[in-house]
C-alpha positions, -999 to +999 in steps of 0.1 A: -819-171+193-846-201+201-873-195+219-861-221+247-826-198+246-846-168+253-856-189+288-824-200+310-835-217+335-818-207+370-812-228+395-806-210+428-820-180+449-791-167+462-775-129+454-764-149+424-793-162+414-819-133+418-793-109+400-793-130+372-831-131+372-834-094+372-811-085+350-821-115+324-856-101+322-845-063+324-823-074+291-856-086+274-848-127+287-877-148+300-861-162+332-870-190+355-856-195+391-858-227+405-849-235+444-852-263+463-865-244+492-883-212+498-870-178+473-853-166+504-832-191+519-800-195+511-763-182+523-764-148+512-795-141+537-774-148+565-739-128+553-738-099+583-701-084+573-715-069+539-700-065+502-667-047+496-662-023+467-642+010+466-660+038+472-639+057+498-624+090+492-586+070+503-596+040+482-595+026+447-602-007+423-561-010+422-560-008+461-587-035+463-572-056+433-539-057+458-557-066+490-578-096+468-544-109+453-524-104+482-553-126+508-552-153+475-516-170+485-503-174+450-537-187+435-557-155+420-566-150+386-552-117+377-580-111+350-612-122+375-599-102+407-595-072+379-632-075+368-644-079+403-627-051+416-631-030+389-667-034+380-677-033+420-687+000+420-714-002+394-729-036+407-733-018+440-750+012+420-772-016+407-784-026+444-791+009+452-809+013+420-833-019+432-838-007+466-809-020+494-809+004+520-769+002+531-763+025+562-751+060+559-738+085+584-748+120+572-761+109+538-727+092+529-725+050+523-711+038+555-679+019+551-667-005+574-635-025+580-627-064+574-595-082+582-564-083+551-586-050+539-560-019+539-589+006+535-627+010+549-646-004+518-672-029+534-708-020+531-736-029+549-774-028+555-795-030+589-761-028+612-751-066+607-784-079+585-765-071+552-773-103+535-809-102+548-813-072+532-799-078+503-820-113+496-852-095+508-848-067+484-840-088+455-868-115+463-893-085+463-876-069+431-881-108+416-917-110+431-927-077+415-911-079+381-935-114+376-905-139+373-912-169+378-900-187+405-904-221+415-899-231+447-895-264+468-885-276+432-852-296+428-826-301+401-821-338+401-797-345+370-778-326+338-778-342+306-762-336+278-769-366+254-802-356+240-811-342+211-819-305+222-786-298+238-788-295+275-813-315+295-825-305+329-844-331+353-863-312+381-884-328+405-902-318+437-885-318+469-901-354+477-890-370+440-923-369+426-938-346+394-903-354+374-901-328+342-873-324+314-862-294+306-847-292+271-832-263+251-831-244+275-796-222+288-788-234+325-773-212+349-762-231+383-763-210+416-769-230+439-740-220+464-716-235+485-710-268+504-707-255+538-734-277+555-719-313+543-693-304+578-705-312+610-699-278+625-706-249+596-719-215+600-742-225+567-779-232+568-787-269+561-797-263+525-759-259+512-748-294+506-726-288+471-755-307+453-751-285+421-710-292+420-720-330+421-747-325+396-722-308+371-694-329+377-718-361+367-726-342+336-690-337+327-684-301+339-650-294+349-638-287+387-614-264+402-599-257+437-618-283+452-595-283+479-600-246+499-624-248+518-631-215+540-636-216+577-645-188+597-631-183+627-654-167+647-687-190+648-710-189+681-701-217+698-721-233+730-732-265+734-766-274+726-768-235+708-776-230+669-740-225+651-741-185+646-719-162+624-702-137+646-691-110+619-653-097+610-667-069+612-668-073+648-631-077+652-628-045+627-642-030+649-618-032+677-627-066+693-600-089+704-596-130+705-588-139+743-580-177+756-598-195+785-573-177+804-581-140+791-546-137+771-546-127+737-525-151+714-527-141+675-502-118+679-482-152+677-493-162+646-495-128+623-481-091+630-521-083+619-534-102+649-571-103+647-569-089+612-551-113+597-565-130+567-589-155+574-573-190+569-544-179+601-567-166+622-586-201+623-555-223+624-544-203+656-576-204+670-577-245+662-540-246+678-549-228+708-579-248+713-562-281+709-532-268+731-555-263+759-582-286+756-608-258+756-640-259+735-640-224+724-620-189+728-635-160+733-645-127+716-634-097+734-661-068+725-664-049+759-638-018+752-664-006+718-689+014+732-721-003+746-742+023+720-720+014+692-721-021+696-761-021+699-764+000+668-738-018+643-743-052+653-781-056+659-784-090+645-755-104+671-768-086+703-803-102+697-790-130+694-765-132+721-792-118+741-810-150+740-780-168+756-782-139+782-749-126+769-741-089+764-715-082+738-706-051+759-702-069+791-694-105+784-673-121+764-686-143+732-673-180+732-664-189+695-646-215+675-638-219+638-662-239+613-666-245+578-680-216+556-669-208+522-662-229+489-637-210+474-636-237+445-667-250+423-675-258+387-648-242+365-661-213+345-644-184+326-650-147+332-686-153+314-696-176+337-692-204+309-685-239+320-668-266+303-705-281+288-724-261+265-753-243+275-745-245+311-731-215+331-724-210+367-716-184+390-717-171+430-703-198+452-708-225+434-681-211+403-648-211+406-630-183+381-598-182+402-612-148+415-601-159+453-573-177+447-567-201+472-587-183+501-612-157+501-605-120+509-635-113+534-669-098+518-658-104+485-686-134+481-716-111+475-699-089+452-688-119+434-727-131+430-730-098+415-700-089+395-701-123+373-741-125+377-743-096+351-719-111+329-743-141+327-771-121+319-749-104+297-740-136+280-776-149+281-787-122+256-755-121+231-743-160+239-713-173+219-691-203+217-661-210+239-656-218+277-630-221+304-593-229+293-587-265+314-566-259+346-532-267+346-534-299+358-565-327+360-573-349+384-597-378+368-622-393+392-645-422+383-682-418+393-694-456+402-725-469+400-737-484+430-765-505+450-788-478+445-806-474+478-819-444+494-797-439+526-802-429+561-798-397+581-769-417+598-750-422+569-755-385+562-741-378+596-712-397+587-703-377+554-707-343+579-683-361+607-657-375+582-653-342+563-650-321+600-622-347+617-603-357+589-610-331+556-611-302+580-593-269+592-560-293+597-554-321+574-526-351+569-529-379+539-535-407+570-568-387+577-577-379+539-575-414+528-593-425+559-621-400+546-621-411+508-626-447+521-657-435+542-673-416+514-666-447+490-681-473+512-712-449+514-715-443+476-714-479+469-745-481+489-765-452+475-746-439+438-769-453+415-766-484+396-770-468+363-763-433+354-800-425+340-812-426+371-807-396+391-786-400+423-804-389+456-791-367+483-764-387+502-753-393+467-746-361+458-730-350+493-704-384+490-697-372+460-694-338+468-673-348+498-651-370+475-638-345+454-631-320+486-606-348+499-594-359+466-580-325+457-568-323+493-549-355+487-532-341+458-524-314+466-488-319+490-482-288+505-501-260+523-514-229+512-544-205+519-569-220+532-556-258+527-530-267+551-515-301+554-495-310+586-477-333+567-466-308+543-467-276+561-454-248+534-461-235+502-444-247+475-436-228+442-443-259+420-478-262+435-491-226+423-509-238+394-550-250+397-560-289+406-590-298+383-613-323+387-632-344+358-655-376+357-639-402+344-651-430+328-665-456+353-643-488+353-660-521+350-684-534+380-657-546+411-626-529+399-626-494+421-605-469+401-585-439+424-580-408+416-546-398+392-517-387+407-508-351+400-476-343+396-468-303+407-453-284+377-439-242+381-453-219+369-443-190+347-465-166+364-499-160+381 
């Protein structure tokens, strides 16, 4: 092994990211984080539900394995969801061995339950500050190990024409200090793409940038197209957008209408614990049946004490709105959370280009199939994070097989300019109205000639420069509503009005690759997929 092999460079401080760190340099590896804010910020410090694994006395891997498949519509990878499941126990064993401090009642783990979960197997920290805890443990694990991390540092570009393999461009958050990394193993965790839609329970840094960034260096895509909303987002005008837990509703708390009626019973025997994707369509029907903003979330009949103790984070918060979760109710509304697809990797974390892995959000294995079961995100930072490290130390050849059908999309240079906060606005707006919750091909192509019109502006003219921000997040945004274009039916958390059910020929993987840019004036669009049945899953 090189010297430069013994350093991967990671880009991220997520779960994904500092786990990777730690374990790296535990394994004898010389790691670097890189993040283009500060170490802490990113989604997982905001997760409140917590990290599933089974660790109940009524529970099992298999049990789990069932619940994952079964929330996945048709999409999971049989061999990810085995490994995640399977190996959870021993990655949670790893956060108590650094320091997490879940919640136990009478020296046991706590274990709480989410919606489409058939046992109690969700773990958390600090009532509802799971993800906080987690990040701040990690960061100080990071911090005292001597890692080094650079922060406010940006990946700008991904090479892979030079001479030393893989090149890396990082820059400072403002363009300036530009510096090539060669040689050196990259490992993308840089999360989801949550913030590029106008309402989102994500902080502003997750914009997707590292799925553009990997895609312009030839990485492969996959299930571009599910994008995860959560239902139950904190919604009141002129209020931050706030996560209001599952955990909440497995508790006992009920979604109400303007009117105080229940309604999900309507759309799933489960009602408020039905998988994720039904739960926000229902909502998003209701709400456009009855021209109401929001519904609401019912947590009066929990106890007052049990409320204040589980949920510390949301009654803070709500208190600041002068809202009591045990007296009042809690207006919500659905909005984009979870990339369920990313850059396409195999169970190593390997992408399709040598030298560059990827895992957390920004991966897609197959793991979730086409939508998430709920607190299976951190565990997947985790489970495939030490398989990284793991593959860091001992690396060999190989990579991803290619999905079962590609989608080619042309990357085109453009005028080069910077961009305004405007046109950013516009990507957020497009992707919420027409690449949203509900989506029709009128809407999708009405989207894909928005984000086009934007990256002829900004895209670069030639592909040695590195592409800027709105860049990346047209980009980014382009291959969300491509994938949704192609793919004519609806499943998970894709649904298309126009073609409102599953269809057996549609449960294969859409992937995405750059494809050569045509010449200057002639706009190529993205290949038609044709759906082809599968043998099995």
């Amino acid at each position: 092994m090189t010297e430069a092999a013994r350093r991967p460079l990671i880009i991220g401080s997520g779960i994904a990211g500092l786990y990777v760190a730690l374990r790296a340099r535990e394994l004898g590896l010389r790691p670097t984080i890189v993040t283009k804010s500060r170490l802490e910020d990113s989604n997982t410090r905001y997760a409140q539900g917590g990290i599933a694994a089974a660790l109940g006395p009524d529970d099992s891997p298999a049990r789990h394995l069932a619940d994952t498949v079964r929330a996945g519509a048709g999409l999971v990878d049989l061999t990810a969801a085995r490994i995640l499941t399977y190996e959870a126990p021993k990655r949670i064993a790893d956060l108590v061995r650094y320091g997490v401090p879940f919640d136990t009642i009478e020296g046991r783990i706590s274990l709480g339950r989410e919606a489409a979960h058939s046992r109690a197997r969700i773990l958390h920290a600090g009532g509802d500050a799971t993800g906080l805890s987690i990040e701040e443990t990690l960061k100080r694990r990071v911090l005292d190990q001597g890692i080094d991390a650079r922060e406010r540092t940006v990946l700008r570009a991904l090479r892979t024409d030079g001479p030393d393999g893989l090149e890396a461009v990082l820059s400072g958050e403002d363009g300036g200090g530009v510096e090539v990394e060669t040689g050196r193993p990259v490992v993308l965790a840089t999360g989801g793409a949550g913030s590029l839609y106008r309402e989102s329970s994500n902080p502003s840094i997750a914009t997707g940038e590292g799925v553009a960034i990997a895609f312009r260096a030839g990485a492969h895509l996959t299930d571009m197209e599910f994008i995860q909303f959560h239902p139950t987002v904190f919604a009141r005008e002129g209020s931050p957008r706030f996560l209001i837990t599952e955990a909440l509703r497995g508790e006992g708390a009920l979604l109400r209408n303007a009117k105080g009626e229940r309604f999900l019973m309507r759309a799933h025997p489960d009602a408020e614990l039905a998988p994720r994707d039904i739960v926000a369509r229902a909502i998003r029907r209701e709400l456009d049946r009855t021209g109401q903003p929001t519904v609401f979330l019912d947590a009066t009949a929990i106890p007052a004490d049990r409320l204040y103790a589980r949920f510390p984070t949301i009654t803070r918060f709500l208190a600041t709105y002068g809202l009591d979760p045990a007296r009042d109710l809690i207006p919500v509304a659905p909005m984009a959370h979870f990339m369920i697809g990313g850059v396409t990797t195999d169970v190593e974390g390997r992408s399709s280009v040598p030298g560059l892995y990827a895992c957390g959000e920004v991966a897609s294995t197959g793991v979730h199939g086409a939508n998430r079961l709920a607190s299976n995100s951190l565990l997947e930072g985790l489970v495939f994070g030490e398989r990284v490290s793991r593959h860091l130390l001992h690396p060999t050849s190989g990579g991803p097989p290619p999905p079962a059908r590609t989608v080619t999309i042309p990357v085109v240079g453009g005028a080069g300019r910077r961009g305004s906060a405007a046109a950013m606005e516009e990507v957020r707006t497009s992707l919420w109205n027409d690449v949203g919750i509900v989506r029709d091909a009128r809407r999708l192509r009405t989207a894909l000639t928005t984000f086009a019109r934007i990256a002829a502006e900004v895209e670069p003219a030639s592909p040695d420069v590195p592409p800027g921000p709105l860049a990346n997040a047209a980009l980014t945004a382009t291959l969300i509503a491509g994938a949704a274009l192609q793919r004519t039916e609806s499943r998970g958390a894709h649904f298309r009005s126009d073609h409102p059910l599953p269809l057996p020929a549609w449960r294969l993987h859409i992937g995405l690759a750059a494809a050569p840019a045509p010449p200057p004036g002639k706009r190529r669009a993205p290949t038609t997929v044709k759906p082809r049945r599968r043998s099995s899953d």
